[in-house]
C-alpha positions as CSV (number, residue, x, y, z in Angstrom):
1,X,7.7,0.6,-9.3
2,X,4.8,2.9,-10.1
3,X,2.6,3.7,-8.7
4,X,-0.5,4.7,-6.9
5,X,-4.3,3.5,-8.6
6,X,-4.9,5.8,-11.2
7,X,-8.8,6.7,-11.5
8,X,-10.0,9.5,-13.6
9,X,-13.9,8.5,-12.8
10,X,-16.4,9.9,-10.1
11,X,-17.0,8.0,-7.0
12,X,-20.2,6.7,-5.9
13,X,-21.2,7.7,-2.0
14,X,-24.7,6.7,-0.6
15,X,-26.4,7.9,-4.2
16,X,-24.1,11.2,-4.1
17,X,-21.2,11.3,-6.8
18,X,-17.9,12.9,-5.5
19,X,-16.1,14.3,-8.5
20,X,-12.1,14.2,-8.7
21,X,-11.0,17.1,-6.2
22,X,-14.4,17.7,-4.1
23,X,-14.1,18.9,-0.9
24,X,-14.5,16.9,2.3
25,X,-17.7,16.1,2.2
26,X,-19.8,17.5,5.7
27,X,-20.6,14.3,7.2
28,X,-17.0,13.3,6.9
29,X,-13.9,14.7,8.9
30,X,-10.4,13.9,8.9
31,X,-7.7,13.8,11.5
32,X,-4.0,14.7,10.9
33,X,-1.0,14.3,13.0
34,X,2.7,13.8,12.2
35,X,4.0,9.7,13.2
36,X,7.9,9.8,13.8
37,X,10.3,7.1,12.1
38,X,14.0,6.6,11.9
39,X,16.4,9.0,11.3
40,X,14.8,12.1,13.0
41,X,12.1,11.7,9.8
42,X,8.5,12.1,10.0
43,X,5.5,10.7,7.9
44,X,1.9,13.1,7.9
45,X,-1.1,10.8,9.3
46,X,-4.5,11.2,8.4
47,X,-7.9,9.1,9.9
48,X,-11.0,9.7,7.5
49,X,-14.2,9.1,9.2
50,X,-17.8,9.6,9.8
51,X,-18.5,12.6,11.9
52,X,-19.5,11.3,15.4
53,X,-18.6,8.0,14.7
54,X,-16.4,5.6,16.6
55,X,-15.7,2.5,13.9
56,X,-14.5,-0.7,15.2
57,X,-12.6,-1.6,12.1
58,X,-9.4,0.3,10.4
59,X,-8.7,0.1,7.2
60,X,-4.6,1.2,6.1
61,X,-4.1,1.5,3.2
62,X,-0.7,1.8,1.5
63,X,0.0,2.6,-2.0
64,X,3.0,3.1,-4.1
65,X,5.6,5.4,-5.1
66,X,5.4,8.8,-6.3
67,X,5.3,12.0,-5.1
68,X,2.2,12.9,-3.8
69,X,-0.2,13.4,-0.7
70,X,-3.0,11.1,0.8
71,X,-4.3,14.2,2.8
72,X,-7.3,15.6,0.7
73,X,-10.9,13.9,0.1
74,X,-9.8,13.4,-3.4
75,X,-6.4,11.7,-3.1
76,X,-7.2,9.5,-0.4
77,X,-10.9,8.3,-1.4
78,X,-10.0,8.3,-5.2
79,X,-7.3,6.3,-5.5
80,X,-8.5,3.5,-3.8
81,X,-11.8,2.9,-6.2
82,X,-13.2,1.2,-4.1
83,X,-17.0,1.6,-3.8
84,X,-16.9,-0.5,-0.4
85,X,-14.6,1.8,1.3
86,X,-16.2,4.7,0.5
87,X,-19.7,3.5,1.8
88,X,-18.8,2.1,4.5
89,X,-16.5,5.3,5.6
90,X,-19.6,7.2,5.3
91,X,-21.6,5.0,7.2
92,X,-19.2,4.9,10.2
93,X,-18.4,1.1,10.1
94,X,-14.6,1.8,9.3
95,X,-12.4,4.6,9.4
96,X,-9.9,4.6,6.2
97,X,-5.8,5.5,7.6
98,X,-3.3,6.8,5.3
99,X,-0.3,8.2,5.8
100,X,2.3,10.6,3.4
101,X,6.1,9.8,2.9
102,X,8.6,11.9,4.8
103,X,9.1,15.2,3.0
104,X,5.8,15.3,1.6
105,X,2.8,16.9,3.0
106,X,-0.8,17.7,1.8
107,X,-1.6,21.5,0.6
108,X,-4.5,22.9,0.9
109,X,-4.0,24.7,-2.4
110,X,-3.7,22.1,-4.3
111,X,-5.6,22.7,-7.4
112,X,-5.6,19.1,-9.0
113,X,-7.7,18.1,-5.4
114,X,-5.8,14.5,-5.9
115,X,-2.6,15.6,-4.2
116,X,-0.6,15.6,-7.2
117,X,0.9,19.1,-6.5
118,X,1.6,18.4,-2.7
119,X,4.0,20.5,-0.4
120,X,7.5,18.3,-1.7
121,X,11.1,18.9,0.8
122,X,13.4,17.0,-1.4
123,X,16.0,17.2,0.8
124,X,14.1,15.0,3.0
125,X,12.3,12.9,0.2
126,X,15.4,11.4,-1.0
127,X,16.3,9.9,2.2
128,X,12.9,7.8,3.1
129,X,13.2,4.2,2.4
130,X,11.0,1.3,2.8
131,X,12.4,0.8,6.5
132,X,11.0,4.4,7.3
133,X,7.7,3.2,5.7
134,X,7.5,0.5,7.8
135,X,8.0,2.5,11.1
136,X,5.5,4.7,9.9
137,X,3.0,2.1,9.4
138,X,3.5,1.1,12.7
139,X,3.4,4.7,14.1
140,X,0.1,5.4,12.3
141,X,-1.7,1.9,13.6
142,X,-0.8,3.0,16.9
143,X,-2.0,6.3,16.8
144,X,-5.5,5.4,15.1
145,X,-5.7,3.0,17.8
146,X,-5.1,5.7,20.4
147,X,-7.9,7.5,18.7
148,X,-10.9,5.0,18.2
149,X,-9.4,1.8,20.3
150,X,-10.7,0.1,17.5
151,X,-10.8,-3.8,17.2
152,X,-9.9,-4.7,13.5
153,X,-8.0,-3.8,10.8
154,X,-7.4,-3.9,7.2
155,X,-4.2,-3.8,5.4
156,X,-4.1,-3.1,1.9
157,X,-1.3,-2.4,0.1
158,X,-0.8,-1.8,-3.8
159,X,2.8,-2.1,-5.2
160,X,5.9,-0.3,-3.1
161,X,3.2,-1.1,-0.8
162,X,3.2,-4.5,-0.6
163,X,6.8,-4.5,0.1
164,X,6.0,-2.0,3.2
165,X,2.6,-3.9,4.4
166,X,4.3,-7.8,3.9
167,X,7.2,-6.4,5.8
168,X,5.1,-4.9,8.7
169,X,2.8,-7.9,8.9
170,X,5.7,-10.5,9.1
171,X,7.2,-8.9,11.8
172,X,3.6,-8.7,13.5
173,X,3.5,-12.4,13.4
174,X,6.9,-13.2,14.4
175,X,7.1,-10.3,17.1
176,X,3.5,-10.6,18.4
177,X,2.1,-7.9,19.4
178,X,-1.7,-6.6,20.5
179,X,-2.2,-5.6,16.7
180,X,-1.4,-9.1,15.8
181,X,-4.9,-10.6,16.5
182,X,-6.9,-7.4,15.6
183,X,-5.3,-8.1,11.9
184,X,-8.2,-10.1,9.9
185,X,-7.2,-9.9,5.9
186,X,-4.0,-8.7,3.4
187,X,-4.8,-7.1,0.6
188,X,-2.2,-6.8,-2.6
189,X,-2.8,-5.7,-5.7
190,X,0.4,-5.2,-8.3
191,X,2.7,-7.0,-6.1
192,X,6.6,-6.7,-5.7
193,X,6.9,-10.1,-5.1
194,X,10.5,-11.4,-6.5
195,X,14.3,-9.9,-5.9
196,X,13.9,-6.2,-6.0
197,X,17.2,-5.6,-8.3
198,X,16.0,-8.2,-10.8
199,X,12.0,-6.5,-11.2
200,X,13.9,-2.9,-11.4
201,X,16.4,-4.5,-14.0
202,X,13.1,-6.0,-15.6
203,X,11.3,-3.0,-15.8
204,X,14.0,-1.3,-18.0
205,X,14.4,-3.9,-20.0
206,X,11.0,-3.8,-20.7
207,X,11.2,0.1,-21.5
208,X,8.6,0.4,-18.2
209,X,10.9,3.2,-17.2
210,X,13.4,5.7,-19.0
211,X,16.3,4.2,-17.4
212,X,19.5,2.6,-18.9
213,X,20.9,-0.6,-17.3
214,X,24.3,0.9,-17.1
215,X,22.9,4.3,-15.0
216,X,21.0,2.5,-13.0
217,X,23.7,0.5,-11.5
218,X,26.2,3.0,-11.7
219,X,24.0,5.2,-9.5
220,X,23.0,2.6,-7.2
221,X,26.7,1.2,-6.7
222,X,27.7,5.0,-5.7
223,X,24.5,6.4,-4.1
224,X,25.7,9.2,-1.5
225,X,23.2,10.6,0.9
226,X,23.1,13.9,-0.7
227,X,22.4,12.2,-4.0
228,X,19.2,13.2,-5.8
229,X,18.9,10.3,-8.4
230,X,15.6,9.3,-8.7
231,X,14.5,6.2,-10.5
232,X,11.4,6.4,-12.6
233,X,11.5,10.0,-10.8
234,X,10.3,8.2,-7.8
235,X,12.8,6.4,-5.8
236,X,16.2,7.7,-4.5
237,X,19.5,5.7,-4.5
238,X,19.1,5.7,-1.2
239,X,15.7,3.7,-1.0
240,X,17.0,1.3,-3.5
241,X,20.0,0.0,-1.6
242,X,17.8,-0.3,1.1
243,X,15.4,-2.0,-0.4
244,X,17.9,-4.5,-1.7
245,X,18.8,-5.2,2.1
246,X,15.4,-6.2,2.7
247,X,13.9,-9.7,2.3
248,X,11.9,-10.4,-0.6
249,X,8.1,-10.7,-0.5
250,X,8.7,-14.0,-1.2
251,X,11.1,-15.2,1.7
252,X,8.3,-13.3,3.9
253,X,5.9,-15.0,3.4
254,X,7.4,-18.1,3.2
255,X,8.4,-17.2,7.1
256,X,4.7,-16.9,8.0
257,X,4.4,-21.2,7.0
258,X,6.1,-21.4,10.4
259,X,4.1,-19.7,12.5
260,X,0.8,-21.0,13.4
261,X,-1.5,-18.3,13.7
262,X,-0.7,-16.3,10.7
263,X,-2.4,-20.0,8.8
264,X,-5.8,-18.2,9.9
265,X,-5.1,-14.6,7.9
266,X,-7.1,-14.1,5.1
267,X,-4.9,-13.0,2.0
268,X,-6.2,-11.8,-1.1
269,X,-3.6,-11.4,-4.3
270,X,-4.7,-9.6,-7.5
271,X,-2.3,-9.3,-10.5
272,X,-2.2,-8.5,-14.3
273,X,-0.7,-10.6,-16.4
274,X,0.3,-7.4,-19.0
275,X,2.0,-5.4,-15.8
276,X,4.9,-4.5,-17.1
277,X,5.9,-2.6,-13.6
278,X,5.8,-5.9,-11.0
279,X,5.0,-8.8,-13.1
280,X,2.4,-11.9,-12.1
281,X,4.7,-14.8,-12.8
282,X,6.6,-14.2,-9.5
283,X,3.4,-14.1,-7.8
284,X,1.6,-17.3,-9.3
285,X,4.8,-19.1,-8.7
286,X,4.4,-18.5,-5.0
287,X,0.4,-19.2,-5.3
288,X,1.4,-22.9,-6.6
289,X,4.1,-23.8,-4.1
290,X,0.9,-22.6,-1.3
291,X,-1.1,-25.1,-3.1
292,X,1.5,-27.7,-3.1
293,X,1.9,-27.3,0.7
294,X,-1.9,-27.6,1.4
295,X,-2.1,-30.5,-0.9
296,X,0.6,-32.1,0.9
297,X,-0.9,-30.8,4.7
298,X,1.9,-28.7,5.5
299,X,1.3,-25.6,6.9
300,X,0.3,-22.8,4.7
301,X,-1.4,-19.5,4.1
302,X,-4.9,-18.7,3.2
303,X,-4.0,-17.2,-0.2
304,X,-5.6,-16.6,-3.0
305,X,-4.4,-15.6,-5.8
306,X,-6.8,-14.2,-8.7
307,X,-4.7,-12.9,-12.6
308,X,-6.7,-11.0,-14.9
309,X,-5.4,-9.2,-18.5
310,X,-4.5,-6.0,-18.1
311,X,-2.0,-3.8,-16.3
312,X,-0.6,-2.8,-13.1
313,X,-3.5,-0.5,-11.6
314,X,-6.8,-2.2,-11.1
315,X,-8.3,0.6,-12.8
316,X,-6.9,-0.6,-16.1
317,X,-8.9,-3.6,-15.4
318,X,-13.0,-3.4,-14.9
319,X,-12.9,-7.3,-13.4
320,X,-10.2,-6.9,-11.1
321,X,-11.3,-3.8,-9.7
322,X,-15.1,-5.4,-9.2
323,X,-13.8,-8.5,-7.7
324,X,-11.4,-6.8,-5.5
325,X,-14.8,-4.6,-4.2
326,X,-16.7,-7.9,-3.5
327,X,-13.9,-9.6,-1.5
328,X,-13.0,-6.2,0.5
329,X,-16.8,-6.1,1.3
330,X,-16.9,-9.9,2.2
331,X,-14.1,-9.7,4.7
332,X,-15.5,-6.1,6.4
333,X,-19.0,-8.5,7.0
334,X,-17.3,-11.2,8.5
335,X,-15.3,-9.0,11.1
């Protein structure tokens, strides 16, 4: 599964343009801490806001794998091209939370300013798994909370993290908590939504990754901790058996048509029909057995699915991008 949105173009901020590795810019500041997860690992936190400001709204963000850091201007504001975050960070309507993978943390010397060269402990890279994600995520709401006490929040999650984010909210709707009700939308974008050994088998068939078949399963079937097999270069052996433990996109969602409340959370789905890395049909599949179930007046999510031609990262694709801008915007007014 690869990998985070790829942008090579210059932001727009309130009429200023922030090219790829700018500083922070001075009305903007950014708070770090480290979260604890399982294990005795750790993830690196970090709240980007307006200077003085108190926002009422979160917005998390999760993207996918790799190695790299969301702790610099560039990294975190780049790779979500979105024009609406960005203005509205700098306006102090929202504060954008990110958080790192264990064994990775931001450096200040990175000279690519996207976090592409970040501080990497391999030892403790190749043990994270989606399970630590998920503890992290909720780790880093709590501690944003503790911060601003803010009202609402935004997930968004693009490829491994759709996994994470479907995961997290799932178990916020079947383990209520005081998050559950400040949650207002889902947003996916390349999404991991069928069995995780199939779309990894997929991908190599497909050449989306210099893997063999027979490697693959060989190192999976005898994945030690110490091992440092990484598939794609991103993903230990470790994080793949784990992720095969963990229920599919798919058989979460379809646990949120029981419950009630979680019929009210605003969903939004964007795929490419070329994405070679988590393919649509998956995804439209689910989208037409939703459709079925509201015809029908069973209970259901409000989804919606939009497909467009192009690839994995929205940046490959001018509409998707600009559509997934509008809605973002549309459900930050309505909060």
């Amino acid at each position: 599964m690869l990998n985070r949105f790829l942008v090579i173009c210059s932001l727009l901020v309130c009429c200023m343009a922030f090219a790829d590795g700018e500083p922070l810019p001075s009305n903007l500041t950014m708070i770090s801490t480290t979260v604890p997860t399982i294990g005795g690992l750790s993830c690196d936190a970090y709240l980007f806001l307006a200077k003085a400001a108190k926002p009422k709204t979160v917005y998390l963000q999760i993207l996918g794998t790799g190695i790299y850091s969301n702790g610099s201007f560039g990294a975190a504001f780049t790779y979500t091209n979105r024009k609406t975050i960005i203005a509205k960070v700098n306006s102090g309507e929202i504060a954008l939370l990110v958080y790192d993978k264990p064994g990775l943390h931001n450096n200040p010397n990175d000279k690519t300013g996207m976090g592409d060269d970040p501080i990497l402990d391999k030892k403790i890279f190749i043990q994270y798994t989606l399970t630590h994600l998920q503890t992290c995520t909720k780790n880093a709401i709590g501690w944003a909370d503790s911060i601003l006490g803010f009202e609402n929040f935004i997930l968004a999650g693009h490829s491994e993290g759709t996994i994470v984010g479907v995961n997290f909210v799932t178990d916020l709707y079947l383990n209520p908590t005081s998050y559950t009700s400040k949650l207002k939308a889902v947003f996916l974008s390349g999404i991991a939504m069928g069995n995780l050994k199939d779309l990894f088998l997929d991908q190599i068939a497909r050449g989306a990754v210099k893997e063999t078949k027979e490697n693959f399963l060989y190192q999976v079937n005898n994945c030690t901790d110490g091992s440092e097999y990484l598939y794609g270069g991103q993903s230990s052996c470790k994080w793949l058996n784990d992720a095969f433990r963990q229920p599919s996109i798919r058989d979460n969602l379809e646990k949120l048509w029981s419950v009630p409340a979680a019929a009210k959370l605003n969903f939004q789905a964007f795929s490419g029909i070329d994405d070679i890395y988590t393919p649509w049909a998956p995804v439209a599949d689910f989208d037409r057995a939703n459709s079925v179930r509201a015809t029908n007046h069973l209970p259901n999510l409000n989804w919606l699915g939009r497909y467009y031609i192009g690839g994995h990262h929205d940046s490959d694709i001018k509409a998707m991008g600009e559509d997934y801008d509008r809605s973002l915007a549309a459900a930050i007014s309505q909060l």
